[in-house]
N, C-alpha and C positions, 0 to 999 in steps of 0.2 A: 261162159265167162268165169265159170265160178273152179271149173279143172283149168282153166289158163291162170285164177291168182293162186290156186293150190300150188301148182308147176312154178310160180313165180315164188311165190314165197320157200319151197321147201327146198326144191332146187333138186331134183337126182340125176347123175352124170354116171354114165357107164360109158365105157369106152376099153378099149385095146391099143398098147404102145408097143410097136416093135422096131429095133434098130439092130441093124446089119453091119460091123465095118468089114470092107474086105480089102482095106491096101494093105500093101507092106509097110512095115514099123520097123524104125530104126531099133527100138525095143527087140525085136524080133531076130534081129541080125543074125544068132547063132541056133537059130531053129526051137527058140522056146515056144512052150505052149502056149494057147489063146490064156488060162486060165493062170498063168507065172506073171504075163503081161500086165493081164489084170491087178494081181497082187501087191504090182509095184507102183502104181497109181495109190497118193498118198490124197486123205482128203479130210479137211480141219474141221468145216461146215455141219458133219454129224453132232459131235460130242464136245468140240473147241478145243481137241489136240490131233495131232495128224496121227491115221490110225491109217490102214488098206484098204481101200477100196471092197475088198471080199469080206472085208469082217462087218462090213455095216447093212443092218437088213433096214433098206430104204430106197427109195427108186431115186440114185444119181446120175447126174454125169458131171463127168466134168470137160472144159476145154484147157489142154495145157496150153502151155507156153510156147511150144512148136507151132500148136494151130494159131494161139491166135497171133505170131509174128507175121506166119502166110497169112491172114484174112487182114491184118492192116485197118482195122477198122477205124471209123470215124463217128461212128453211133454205137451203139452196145447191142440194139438189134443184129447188126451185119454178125455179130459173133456166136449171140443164144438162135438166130433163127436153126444153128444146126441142133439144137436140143429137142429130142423127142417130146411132147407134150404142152409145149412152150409156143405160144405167139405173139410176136410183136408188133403193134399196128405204129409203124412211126410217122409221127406227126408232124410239123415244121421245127427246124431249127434241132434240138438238143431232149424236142418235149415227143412223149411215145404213152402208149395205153397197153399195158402187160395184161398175158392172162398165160397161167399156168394151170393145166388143166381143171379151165374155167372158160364160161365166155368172158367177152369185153366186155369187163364192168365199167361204168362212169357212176356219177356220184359224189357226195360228199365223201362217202366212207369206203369206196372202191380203192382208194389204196393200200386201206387198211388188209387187203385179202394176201399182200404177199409180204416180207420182210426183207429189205436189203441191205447187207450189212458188207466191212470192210476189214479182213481182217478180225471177221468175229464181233464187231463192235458195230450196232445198227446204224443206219446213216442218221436217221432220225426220232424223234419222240415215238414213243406208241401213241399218244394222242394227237399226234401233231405233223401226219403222212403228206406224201405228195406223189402224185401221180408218178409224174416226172423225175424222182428221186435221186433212180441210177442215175442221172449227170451229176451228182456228187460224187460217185465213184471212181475214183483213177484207172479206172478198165484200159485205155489205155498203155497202159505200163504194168498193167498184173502177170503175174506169176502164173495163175491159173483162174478162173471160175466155175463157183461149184454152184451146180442146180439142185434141188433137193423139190421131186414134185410131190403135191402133198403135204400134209402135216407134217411138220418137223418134226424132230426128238424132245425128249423131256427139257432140257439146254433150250431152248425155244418157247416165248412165251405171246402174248398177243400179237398179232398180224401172220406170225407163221403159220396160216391158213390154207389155201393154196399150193404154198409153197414159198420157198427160200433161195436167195440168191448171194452171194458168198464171195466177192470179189478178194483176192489172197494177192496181196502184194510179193515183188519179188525178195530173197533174204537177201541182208545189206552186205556189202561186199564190195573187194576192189572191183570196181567196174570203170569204162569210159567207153563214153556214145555221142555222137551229135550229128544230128541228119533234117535237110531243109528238104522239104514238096512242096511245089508251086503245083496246083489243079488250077481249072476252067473258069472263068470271069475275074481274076485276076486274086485267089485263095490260096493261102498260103497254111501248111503246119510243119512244126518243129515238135523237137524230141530231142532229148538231153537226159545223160546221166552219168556223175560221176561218184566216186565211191573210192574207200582205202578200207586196207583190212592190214592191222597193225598187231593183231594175234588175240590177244583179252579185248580189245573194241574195233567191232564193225560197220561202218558204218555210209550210208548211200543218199543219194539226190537223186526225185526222178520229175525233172520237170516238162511239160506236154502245153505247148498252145495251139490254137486254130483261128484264123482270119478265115472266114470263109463267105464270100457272096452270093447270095443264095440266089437261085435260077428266077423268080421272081419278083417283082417291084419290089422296092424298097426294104427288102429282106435279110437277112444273115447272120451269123452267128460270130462272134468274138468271146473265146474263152481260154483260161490261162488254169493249167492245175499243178499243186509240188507235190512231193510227199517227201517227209527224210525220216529215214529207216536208221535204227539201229540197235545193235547186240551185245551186253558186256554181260562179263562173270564176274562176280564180286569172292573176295575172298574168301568169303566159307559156302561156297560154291551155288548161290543164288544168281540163276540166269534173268536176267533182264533184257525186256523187248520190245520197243516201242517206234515213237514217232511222230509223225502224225501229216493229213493229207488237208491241204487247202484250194477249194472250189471260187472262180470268178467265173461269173456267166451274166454277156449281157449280150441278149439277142434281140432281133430287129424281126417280131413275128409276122409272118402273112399269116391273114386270115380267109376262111372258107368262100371257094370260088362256088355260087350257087346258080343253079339253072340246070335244064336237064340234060344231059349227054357233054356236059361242060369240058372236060378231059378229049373230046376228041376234038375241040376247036383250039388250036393251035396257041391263037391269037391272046385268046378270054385266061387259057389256064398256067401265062405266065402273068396275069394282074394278079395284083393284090387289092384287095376292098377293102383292107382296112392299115395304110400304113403306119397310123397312128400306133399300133399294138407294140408291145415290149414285155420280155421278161429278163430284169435283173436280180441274182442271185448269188449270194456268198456263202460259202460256208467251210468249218474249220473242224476237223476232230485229232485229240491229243491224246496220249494212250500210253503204260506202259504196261508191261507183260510180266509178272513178276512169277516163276519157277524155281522150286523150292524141293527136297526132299524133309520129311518127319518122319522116322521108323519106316514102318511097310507105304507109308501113303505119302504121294506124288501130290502137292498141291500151289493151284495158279492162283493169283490175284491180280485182278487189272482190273486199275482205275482208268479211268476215260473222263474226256472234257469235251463237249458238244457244242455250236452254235451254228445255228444256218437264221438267214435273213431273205426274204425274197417280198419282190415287189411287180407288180405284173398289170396289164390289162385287161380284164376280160371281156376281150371281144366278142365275145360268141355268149353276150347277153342284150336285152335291152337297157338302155341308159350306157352301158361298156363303164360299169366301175373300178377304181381303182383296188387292187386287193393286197395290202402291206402287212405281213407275217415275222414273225423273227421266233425263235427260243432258243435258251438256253439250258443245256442239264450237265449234272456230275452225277456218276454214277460207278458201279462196280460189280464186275463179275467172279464170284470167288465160286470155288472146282476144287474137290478132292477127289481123285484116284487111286482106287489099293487091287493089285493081282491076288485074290484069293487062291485055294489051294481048287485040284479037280477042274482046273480052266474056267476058274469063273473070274469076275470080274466086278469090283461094283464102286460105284461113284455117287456124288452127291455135292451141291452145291446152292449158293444162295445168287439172286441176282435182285441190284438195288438199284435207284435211280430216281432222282429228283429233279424236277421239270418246270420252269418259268418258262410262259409262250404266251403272246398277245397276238389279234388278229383288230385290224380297221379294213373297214371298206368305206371308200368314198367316191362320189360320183359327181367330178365336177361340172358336165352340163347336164345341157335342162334333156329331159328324155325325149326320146321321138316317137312317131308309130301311131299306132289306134288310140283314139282317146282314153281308152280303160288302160291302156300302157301307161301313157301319161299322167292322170290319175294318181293311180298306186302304186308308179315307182318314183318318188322323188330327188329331184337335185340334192346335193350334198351326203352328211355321212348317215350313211346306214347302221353299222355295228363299228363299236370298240369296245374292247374285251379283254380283259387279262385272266390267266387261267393258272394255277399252281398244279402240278401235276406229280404225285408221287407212285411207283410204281415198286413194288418186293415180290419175289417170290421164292417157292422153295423145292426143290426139285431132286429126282434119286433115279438111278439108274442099276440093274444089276443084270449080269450075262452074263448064262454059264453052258457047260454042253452036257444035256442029260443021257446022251451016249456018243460015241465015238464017229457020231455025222451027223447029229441031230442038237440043235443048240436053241437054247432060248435067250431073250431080251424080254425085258418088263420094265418101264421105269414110268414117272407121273410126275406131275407139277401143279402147284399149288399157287395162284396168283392172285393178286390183291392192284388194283389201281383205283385210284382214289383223285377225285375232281375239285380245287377249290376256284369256283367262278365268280370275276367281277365284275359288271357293267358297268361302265364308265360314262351311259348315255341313259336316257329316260329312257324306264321300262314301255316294251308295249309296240303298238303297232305303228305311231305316228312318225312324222318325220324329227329331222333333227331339235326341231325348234318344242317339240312338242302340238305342230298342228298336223290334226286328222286329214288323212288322205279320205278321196273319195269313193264309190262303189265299196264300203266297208270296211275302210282299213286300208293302209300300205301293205305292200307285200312282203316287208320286214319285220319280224318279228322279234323284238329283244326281251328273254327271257331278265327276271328279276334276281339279284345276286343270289347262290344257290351251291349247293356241293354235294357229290353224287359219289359211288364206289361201289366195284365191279368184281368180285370175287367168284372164281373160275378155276376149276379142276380140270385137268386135259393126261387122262391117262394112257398109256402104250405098250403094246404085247406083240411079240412076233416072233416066226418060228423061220428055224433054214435048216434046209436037210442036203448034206453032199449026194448027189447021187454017183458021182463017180469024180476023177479029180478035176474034171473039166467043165462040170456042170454043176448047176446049184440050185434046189427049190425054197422061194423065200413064201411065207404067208405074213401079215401083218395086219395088224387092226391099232386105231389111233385116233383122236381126237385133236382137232386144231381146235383154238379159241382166238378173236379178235373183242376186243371191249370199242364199246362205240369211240369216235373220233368227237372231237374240240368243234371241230364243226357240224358235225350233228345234233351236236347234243344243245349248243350256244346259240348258233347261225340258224335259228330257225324262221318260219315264213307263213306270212296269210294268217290262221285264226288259233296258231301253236301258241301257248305260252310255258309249256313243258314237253321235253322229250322224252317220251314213255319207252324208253329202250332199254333192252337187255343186253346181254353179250351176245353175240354170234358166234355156232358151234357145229364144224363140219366131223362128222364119225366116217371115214373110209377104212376101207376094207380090200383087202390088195392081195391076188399072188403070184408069182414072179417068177419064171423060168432065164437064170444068166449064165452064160459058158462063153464060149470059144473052140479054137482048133490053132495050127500052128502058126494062122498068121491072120484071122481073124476074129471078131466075139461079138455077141451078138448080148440084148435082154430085150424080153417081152414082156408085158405086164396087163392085167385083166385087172379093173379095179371096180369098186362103187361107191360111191357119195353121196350123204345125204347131208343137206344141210338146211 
């Protein structure tokens, strides 16, 4: 027991990725190399400006825009299952359990382990995750997405653990689209886009819904997404970029068919147990992109506007409380890049962000089950919480080639988040009223009003050496950091009345063999992780 909690708590992952493509590429048409293909693969998700795919020493991929109009997908899984390292367990409806070279976490803070962002901009708080997230994402209508396994770059600050996911919408532009599918039980989805490009402003619609009835009782998903994109130059030549994407999701959840070999009975594994279930969710992010020239240095600013709302079932507890979430933040990512002399490169930037988020859970009937259920978990509300959430940090990047095939990267990041908590309910273990549950307490525990902060260094170093024009050796070493979640640290249970946590900090260690040939390319990767 005692090498099973070592293993549990430290966590070490070794493992080997290798991917092969061998069709033909319309890229390829005039007999270029695996390794020219490569280069024209542009990818934002590194650094937060589109650079080449060759110049970044980090295990990506990406799926263009070719693949993903053939995969047509209807979940986000159907898209990343082709990503080496990547697994997706999807679950009813729109909701899925991610693991990027990881197992499947669950948990309060399990989604804290990867980062998914839109356009560079995350979907959600650092303190304030959701499993589920990517259904905020317009994947759907993306341009591309980018997978980043592993610790992100220095540009990356808590949850970029794991790994990153990068959803790149398309550039706004004259476009027009509109296309109806009718699927199985009588589900429907649409797909819309229109767009004008009048020279100095660009500008697009990309709107996406789904009716769909889902194969089991009482089930399905109804969801509606926009995004509107667009591009202007202002007069003294400051590009501006922005937008922004809007999420409705209200699904009709089935919950877990249980019994043993239950999937092979016909009958049993189109019920649902629990029709009562739901999850609704909205959520909005606004953004522009502001690019600029100063002297030698290239510099971004985008402000971003956040809010997501969700309200859901949990069925897959006892009592099934209600669980009502919202936050809102402003925030901003400022980036300066300068080309030094001798092929170097170096950047540096700040990332800020202010965070209001509250969490209720309420449980309107009386519980069921074994007496001791009954007992210690009672009727009504559990937790209400309001949480202020500020987050800075400060980050440098610099790349140069210390001979004519051998190049280095070094950069690090400097992070601060800070907790201010309020109870809105009597401290402690009891129920709402303030009376004592029995066999020792409720199993809710509401921490006393309280404020916490998390400061975290996440440094990164790595090396590539051309070995000839077609192949390339990467080594790299890197640090992810996550800071505990809102509900770890608040939502606590049984005999807690503080949550004695740190930050979570994975150090991997990686080296990388990538190339091609005239019409295929391949990367393999040997990594270790300790966490």
């Amino acid at each position: 027991m005692k090498a099973e909690g070592h293993m549990l708590r430290k966590m070490l992952v070794f493992g080997i990725t290798s991917t092969v493509v061998l069709a033909e590429l319309p890229a390829l048409a005039q007999q270029q190399s695996g390794q020219q293909a490569i280069e024209e693969i542009e990818i934002f998700a590194n650094n937060r400006r589109a650079e080449g795919l060759t110049d970044v020493n980090a295990a990506v991929s990406v799926i263009n825009e070719e693949e993903l109009d053939l995969i047509g997908h209807s979940h986000y899984q159907e898209a990343l299952t082709r990503v080496p390292g990547f697994s997706g367990n999807r679950n009813n409806g729109q909701e899925s359990l991610m693991a990027i070279r990881s197992p499947v976490l669950t948990g309060a803070g399990a989604c804290g382990a990867f980062l998914i962002a839109e356009n560079g901009i995350p979907v959600r708080s650092a303190g304030f995750c959701n499993v589920n997230e990517m259904f905020d994402t317009h994947s759907e209508y993306a341009q591309s997405i980018e997978v980043i396994r592993g610790p992100a770059s220095a540009f990356w600050g808590s949850n970029a653990l794991h790994g990153l996911v990068n959803v790149r919408l398309p550039n706004p532009g004259e476009v027009g689209e509109l296309s109806l599918e009718r699927g199985p039980r009588g589900s429907y989805r649409t797909k819309a886009a229109f767009g004008t490009d009048s020279g100095n402003f660009k500008q697009s619609l990309y709107l996406t819904g789904v009716n769909e009835e889902g194969y089991r009782d009482d089930s399905g998903v109804d969801q509606q997404k926009a995004s509107w994109l667009y591009e202007y130059t202002l007069g003294n030549g400051v590009k501006m970029e922005g937008g922004f994407t809007f999420n409705n999701l209200n699904q009709e959840t089935a919950g877990y068919v249980a019994g043993a070999k239950a999937y092979e009975d016909s009958d049993k594994r189109d019920t649902n147990p629990n029709p009562e279930a739901y999850r609704d969710s909205q959520s909005i992010r606004v953004w522009t992109r502001f690019t600029m020239e100063s002297g030698d240095w290239e510099i971004t600013a985008t402000p971003y506007f956040r809010e997501v709302n969700m309200n859901f079932v949990q069925h897959y507890l006892p009592g099934q409380p209600i669980e009502d979430t919202e936050h809102r933040s402003l925030g901003i990512q400022l980036a300066a890049y300068r080309d030094l002399n001798n092929d170097s490169s170096f950047s540096w930037g700040i990332d800020a962000e202010s965070t209001d988020g509250s969490l209720k859970e309420m449980q309107p009937n009386a519980t069921t089950g074994s007496l001791f259920v009954r007992k210690t978990i009672p009727q009504g509300m559990h937790y209400d919480y309001e949480v202020e959430i500020s987050q800075f940090a400060l980050f440098a990047n610099y790349d140069t080639a210390l001979t004519d095939r051998l190049d280095l990267s070094i950069g690090a990041r400097l992070e601060r988040i800070d907790y201010e908590y309020d109870n809105l309910m009597i401290d402690g273990r009891t129920d709402a009223q303030g009376v004592a549950c029995g066999f020792g307490g409720c199993r809710f525990s509401r921490p006393a009003d309280r404020d916490d902060d998390f400061s975290d260094v996440s440094p990164k170093i790595g090396l590539s050496y051309e070995l000839n024009e077609n192949h390339n050796l990467f080594m790299r070493a890197q640090r992810g950091i996550r800071a505990p979640q809102a509900t770890e640290l608040y939502r606590l249970q049984g005999s807690q009345t503080v949550a004695d946590l740190d930050s979570v900090e994975l150090d991997s260690y990686e080296v990388a063999l990538q190339g091609g040939g005239s019409n295929w390319d391949y990367s393999a990767s040997l990594y270790w992780m300790d966490k």
